[in-house]
N, C-alpha and C positions, 0 to 999 in steps of 0.2 A: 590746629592740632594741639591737644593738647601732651603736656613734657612727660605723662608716662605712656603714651599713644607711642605705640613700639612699627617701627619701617619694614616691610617685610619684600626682600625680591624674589622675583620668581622667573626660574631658569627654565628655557622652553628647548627644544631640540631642534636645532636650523630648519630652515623653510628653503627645499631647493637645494638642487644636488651642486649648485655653482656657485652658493652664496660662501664665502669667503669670514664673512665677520674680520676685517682688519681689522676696521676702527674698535672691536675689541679683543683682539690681539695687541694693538696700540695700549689702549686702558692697562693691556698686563704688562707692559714693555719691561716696567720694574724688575718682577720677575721672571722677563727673559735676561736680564741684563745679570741678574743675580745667578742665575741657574748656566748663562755662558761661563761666569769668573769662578763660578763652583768647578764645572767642566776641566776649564782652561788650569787651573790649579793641581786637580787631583790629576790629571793625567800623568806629570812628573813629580809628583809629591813623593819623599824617600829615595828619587833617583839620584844615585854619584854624580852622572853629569845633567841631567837634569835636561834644560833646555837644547841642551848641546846633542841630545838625540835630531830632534829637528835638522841640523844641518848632517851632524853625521849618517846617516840613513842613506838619503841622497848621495851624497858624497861618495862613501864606498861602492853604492849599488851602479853608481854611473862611471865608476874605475873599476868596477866587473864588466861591465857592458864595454866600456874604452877595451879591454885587454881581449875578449872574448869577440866583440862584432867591428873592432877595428884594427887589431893584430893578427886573432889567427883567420878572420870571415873575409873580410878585407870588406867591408862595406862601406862604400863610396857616400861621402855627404858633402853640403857645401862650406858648410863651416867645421873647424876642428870638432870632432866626435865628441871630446868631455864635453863640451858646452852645448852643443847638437843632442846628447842624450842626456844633461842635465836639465835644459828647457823644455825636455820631454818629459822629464820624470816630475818636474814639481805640479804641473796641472794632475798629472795622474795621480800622485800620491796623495794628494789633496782627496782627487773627487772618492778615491779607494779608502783613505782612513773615513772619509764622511758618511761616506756608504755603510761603513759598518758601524759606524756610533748611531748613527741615522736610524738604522734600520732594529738594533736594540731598544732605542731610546722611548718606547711605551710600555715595553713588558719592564723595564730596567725603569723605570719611574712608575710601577704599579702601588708601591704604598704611597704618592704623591696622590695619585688620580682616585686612589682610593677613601680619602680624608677630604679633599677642601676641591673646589669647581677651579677652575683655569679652563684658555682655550687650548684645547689638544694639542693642537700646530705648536703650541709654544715648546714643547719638550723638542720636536724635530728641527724647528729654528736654533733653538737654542745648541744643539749638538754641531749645525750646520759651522758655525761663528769660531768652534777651537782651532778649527784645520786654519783660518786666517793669519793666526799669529803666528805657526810655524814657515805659511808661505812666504810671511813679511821676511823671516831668519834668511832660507832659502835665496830671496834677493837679492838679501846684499853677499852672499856666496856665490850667484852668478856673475855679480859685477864684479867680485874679486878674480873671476873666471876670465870675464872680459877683458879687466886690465891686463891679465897676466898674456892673454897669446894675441894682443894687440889688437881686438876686435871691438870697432866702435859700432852701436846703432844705431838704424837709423831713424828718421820721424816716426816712422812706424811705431815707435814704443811709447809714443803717446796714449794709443789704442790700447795696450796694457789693462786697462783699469775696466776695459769693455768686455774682455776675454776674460779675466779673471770672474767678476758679475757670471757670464755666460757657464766657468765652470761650476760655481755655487750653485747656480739654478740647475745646471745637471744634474749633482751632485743631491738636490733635495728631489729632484723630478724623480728618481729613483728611489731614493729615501723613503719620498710618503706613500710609495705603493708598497716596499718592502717592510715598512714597519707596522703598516695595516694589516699587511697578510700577517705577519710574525708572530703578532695576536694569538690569532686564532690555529695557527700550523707555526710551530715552531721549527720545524725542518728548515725554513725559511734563514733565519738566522744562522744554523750549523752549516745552510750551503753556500751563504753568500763570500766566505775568505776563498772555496774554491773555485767560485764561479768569478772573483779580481781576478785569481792566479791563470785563470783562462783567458780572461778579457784582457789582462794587458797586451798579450800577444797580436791581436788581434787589432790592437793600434797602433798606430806608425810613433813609437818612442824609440825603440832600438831602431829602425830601420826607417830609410826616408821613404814616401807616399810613393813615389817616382818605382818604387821596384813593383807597386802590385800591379800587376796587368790592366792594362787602359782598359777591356771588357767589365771587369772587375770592379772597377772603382764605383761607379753606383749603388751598388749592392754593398760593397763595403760601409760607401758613407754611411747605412743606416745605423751605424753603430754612431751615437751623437757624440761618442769620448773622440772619434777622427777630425770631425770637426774643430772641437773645442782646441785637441793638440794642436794641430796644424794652423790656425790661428793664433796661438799661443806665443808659437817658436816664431811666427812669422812677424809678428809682433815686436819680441823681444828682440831678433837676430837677425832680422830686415832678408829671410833667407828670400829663395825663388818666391812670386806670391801663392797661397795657396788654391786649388782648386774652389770656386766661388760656387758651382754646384753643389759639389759633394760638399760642402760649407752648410750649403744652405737644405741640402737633404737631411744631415745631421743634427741642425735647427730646427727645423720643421718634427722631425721624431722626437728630438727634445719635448717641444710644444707641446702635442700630442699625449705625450706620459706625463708631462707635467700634470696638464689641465684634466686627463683622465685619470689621474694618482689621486689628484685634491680631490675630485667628485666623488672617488671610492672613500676615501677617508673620512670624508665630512659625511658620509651614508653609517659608514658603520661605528665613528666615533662614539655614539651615546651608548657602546657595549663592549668598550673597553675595560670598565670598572669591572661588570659583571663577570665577564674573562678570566681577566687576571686574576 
């Protein structure tokens, strides 16, 4: 080849609604890595306390919950309620702030997608990875939790690191179907803060699994955020073990929207630019 013989590539539109393209997603890891520390930055940038949102959040919302579902409801748990509805709330506040960065995260990078090629998925990866660094803070404010009302746990909290994975993949399995619709119907994004404010409810964080009627519970599990908590807590706080059913209902619908989320996405991603 001769030195002014100029290299030309050329970008094709996936082949197959299941083709994934890691390996170039890998190629762009750079700038997922860059577009996380962007993320993870602006989020508390010009805040007074800054990081310290992170733990305060939690913290208050789970000393509403302690005073409201354990003083005046009287709701029966097995371990002290702060730590019983603080182990609840950090998967859900997680998989709830992701969902909503998630699911902006293409129309909210339209002049990115609009100038220079990337793989799509990198914007929705990339949103996934901020809520991590708040969970890390959360942590070590449960362990401050645990010392304090004398509650060790137990092996179980090895599994930690298997439940937390399980919440991310929730947490994107909804992501890339809402951020694809979001596209194209914006409504999508104005509904998703009230359709958390609904879904919390709807999951055993305030209240243990044990109160919804054994009929019920099937039907419940479909919701995959019951799984994921109950796993979570079970994990950290060695409580009763959870339901391995409704565990695995909740996985199983997981699954489901995941792999049916990525196939919609990867169909309609080469008309996101046009869109936007």
């Amino acid at each position: 080849m001769s030195p002014t013989a100029k290299q030309s590539t050329i970008i094709e539109p996936p082949r197959g609604w299941l083709k994934l393209n890691l390996g170039e997603i890998w190629r762009y890891r750079d700038l997922l890595y860059l577009l996380a520390r962007r993320d993870i930055s602006t989020r508390f940038r010009q805040s007074v306390i800054g990081y310290g949102w992170a733990i305060l959040r939690p913290l208050l919302t789970a000393a509403i919950f302690t005073l409201v579902f354990s003083v005046f409801v009287k709701v029966e748990t097995e371990v002290p309620y702060p730590i019983f509805a603080f182990a609840g709330l950090m998967p859900w506040l997680y998989f709830a702030n992701s969902l909503t960065d998630v699911t902006s995260s293409i129309v909210g990078g339209g002049p990115l997608l609009t100038k220079v090629y990337f793989p799509r998925l990198v914007l929705p990866l990339a949103k996934i990875g901020v809520g991590l660094v708040e969970l890390a803070l959360q942590f070590l404010v449960l362990f401050g939790l645990l010392i304090y009302y004398s509650y060790a746990p137990g092996w179980q909290i090895l599994l930690v690191p298997v439940f937390v994975l399980v919440t991310v993949v929730t947490a994107l399995a909804f992501g890339i179907w809402l951020t694809a619709l979001n596209v194209k119907y914006r409504d999508v994004g104005m509904a998703v803060p009230f359709l958390i404010q609904i879904w919390m409810y709807l999951c055993p964080i305030v209240y243990p699994i044990t109160m919804v009627p054994e009929q019920f519970r099937t039907i419940y599990a479909i919701n995959p955020m019951v799984g994921v908590i109950e796993g979570f807590r079970w994990a950290l706080l060695g409580t009763q073990h959870p339901n391995w059913t409704m565990v695995g209902v909740s996985l199983a619908v997981m699954s489901v929207i995941l792999i049916t989320g990525v196939a919609y996405f990867r169909k309609v991603e080469t008309s996101f630019a046009d869109i936007i």
